[in-house]
N, C-alpha and C positions, 0 to 999 in steps of 0.2 A: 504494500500500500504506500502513494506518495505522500510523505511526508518534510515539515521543514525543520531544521536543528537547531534554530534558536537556542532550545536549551543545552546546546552539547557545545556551544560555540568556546567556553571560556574551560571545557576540561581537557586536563593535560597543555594547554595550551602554554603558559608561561614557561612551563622548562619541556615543551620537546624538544628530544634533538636536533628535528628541524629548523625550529622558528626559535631561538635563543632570545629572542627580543621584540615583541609584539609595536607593530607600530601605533601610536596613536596620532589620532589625525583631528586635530585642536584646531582653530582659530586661535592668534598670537593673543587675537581683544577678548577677554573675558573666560577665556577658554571653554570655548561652546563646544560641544562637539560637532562635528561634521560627519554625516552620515556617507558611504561609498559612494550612493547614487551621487551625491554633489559635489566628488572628484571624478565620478566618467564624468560630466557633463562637461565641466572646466577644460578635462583634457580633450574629450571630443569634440568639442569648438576650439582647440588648437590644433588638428589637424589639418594639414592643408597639400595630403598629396593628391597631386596629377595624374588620373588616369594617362590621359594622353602624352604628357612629358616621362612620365615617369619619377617624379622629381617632388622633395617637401615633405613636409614633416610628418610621424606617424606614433605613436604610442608603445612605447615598450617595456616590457618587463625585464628586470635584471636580477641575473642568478648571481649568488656569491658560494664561488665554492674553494674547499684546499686547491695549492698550488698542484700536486703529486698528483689529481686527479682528473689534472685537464683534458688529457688526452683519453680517457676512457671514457669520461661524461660527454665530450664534442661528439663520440662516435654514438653514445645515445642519443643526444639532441640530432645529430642527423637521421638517422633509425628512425626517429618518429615525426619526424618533421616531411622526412621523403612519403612516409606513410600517408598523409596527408588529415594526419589530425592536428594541425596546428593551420595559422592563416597564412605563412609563409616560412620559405625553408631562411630567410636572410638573417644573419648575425654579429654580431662585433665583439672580437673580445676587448676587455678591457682591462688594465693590469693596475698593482697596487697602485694607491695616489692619484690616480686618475679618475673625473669629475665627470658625471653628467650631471648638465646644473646644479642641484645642490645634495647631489649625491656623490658621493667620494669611496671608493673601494679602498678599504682600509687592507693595512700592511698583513703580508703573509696569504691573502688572498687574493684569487683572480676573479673576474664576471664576465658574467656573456649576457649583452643585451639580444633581446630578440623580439620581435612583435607581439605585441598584445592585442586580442584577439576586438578589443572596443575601437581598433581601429578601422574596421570593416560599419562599424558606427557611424565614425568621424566622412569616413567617404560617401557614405550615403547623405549624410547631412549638409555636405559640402554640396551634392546634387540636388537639394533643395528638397529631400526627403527627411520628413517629421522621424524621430526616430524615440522609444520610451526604451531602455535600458529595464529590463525588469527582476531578474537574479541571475545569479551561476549557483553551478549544480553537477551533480552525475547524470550523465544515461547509459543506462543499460544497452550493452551494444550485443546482439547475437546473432553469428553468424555472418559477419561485415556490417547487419544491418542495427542502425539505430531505431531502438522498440520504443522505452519511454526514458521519462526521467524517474529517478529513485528517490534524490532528495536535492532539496530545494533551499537556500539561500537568500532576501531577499534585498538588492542593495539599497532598498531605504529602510529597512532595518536592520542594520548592522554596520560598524565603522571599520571592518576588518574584512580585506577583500573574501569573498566567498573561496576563492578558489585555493585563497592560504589556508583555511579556516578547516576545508575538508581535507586537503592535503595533509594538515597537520591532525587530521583523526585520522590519517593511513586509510580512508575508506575506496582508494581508487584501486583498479586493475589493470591500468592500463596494457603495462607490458602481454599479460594474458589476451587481449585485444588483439597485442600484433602476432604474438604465437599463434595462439589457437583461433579466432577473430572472433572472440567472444568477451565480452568485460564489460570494468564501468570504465568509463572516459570525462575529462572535463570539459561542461558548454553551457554556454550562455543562451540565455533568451533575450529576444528582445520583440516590443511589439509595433505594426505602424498600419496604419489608416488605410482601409483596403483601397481607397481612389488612388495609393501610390503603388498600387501594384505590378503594374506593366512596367514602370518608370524602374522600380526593383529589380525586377527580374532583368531587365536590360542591364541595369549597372553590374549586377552580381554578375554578368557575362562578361561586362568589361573588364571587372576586377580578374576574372578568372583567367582570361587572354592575358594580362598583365603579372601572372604568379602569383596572385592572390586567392586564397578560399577557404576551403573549411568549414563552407557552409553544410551543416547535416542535414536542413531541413529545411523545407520554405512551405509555411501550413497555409490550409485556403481561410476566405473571410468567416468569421463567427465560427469556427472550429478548432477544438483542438488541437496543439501540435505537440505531440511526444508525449500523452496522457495529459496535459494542462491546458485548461481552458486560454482564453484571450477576452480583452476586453470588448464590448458589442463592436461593431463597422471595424475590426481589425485582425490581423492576421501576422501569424509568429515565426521568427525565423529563429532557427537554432545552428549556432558557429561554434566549434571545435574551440575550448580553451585555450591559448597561448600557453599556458602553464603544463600543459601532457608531457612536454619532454621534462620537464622539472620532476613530477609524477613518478617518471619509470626510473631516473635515478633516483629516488627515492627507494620507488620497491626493490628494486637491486643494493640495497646496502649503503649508498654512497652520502653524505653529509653535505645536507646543500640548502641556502637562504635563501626565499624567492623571496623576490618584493616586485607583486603585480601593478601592474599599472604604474611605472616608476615616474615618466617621466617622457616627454619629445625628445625626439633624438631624428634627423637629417638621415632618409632613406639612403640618400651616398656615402656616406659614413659604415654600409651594411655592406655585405657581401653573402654570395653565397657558401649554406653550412658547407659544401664541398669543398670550399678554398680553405677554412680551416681547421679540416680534418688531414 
């Protein structure tokens, strides 16, 4: 049965392995908190990449992991990036000392920035397409095929990205996904106004000509998509987490910080994971 974890959000959370340090996401004035949904939006109105150039800004996530681990984690992030549960296979590493905007990869560790999955958001919105962000989450994938969601996240209630949140209760399968193609996987919903329908499906073609996707799912109006409803005159698409490759080293043993939605970073600045594996 689909359900949401609100309440599991805050166990084991402060000391897993993975997550050593919970981000909080404050206002400097008064220290209000700020709920996730009202960091996609921020950063989905700072995208500003060009289908047609190819060129500008995009959203990404940045991994922090042991130096000794580099090369074994790259070859995972490509493994599941080539698979195509992520939105794009493109990456950068980035080495101690080294700043994207006001994030700094601190000594003894490397990152690798990589796309975050709300930039397929940003693109749409740049087209003049209303877009509502609504959670991250698992689905159940069987057989190649994505059935439903399991469990649900939603980003105006919670300040802690969804997809650290479940990460860090170890509830994903992904690697079992690429083995056998059966698992849970991470994706996001989002919902938008079925009169932008045509206008979607066109862009999500262009994103796709251009090396972008990841889309699971594109539900019709007033229906469900992936077992969840949608709000009345709309219809739901569901995008492959940016964070999967974080995921499968994870379930492989390996010690690794994600921090989703980190930050813009200049799509020329990426290359592809092939170039540095």
């Amino acid at each position: 049965m689909l359900h949401t974890i609100f309440q599991t959000i805050s166990i084991m959370w402060s000391d897993h392995p993975v997550r050593v340090m919970a981000k909080t996401l404050k206002k400097m004035n008064g220290n209000q908190i700020i709920f996730t949904l009202s960091n996609i939006e921020d950063l989905i109105y700072g995208v500003t990449f060009d289908l047609s150039s190819g060129s500008g800004r995009i959203v990404t996530n940045i991994s922090l992991i042991d130096r000794g681990d580099v090369d074994n984690i790259l070859h995972i992030f490509r493994d599941v990036m080539l698979s195509g549960l992520t939105v794009s296979p493109l990456a950068k590493m980035l080495s101690p000392g080294e700043s994207v905007n006001d994030f700094i990869i601190p000594n003894g560790k490397c990152g690798i920035a990589t796309v975050c999955s709300i930039t397929v958001d940003g693109i749409l919105l740049k087209h003049g397409i209303p877009v509502k962000p609504r959670f991250g989450g698992l689905v159940e994938v069987k057989d190649g095929n994505p059935v439903r969601f399991t469990d649900l996240v939603r980003y105006d209630s919670t300040t802690i990205d969804p997809m650290e949140v479940l990460m860090s209760q170890s509830m994903t399968s992904v690697s079992d996904m690429l083995t056998i193609g059966s698992g849970k996987i991470l994706a996001n919903l989002r919902e938008i106004t079925m009169n932008a329908r045509n206008k979607v499906e066109e862009t999500l073609d262009d994103m796709v000509s251009v090396g972008f996707g990841g889309i699971l799912e594109v539900g019709d109006p007033n229906s469900d998509v992936l077992g969840v409803s949608v709000e009345r005159d709309h219809f739901g698409v569901v995008v492959a987490g940016g964070t999967n490759p974080m995921a499968v080293a994870q379930e492989q043993g390996f010690r690794i910080d994600t921090h989703a939605m980190s930050s813009l970073m200049d799509v020329g600045d990426m290359v592809p994971i092939d170039r540095l594996v």
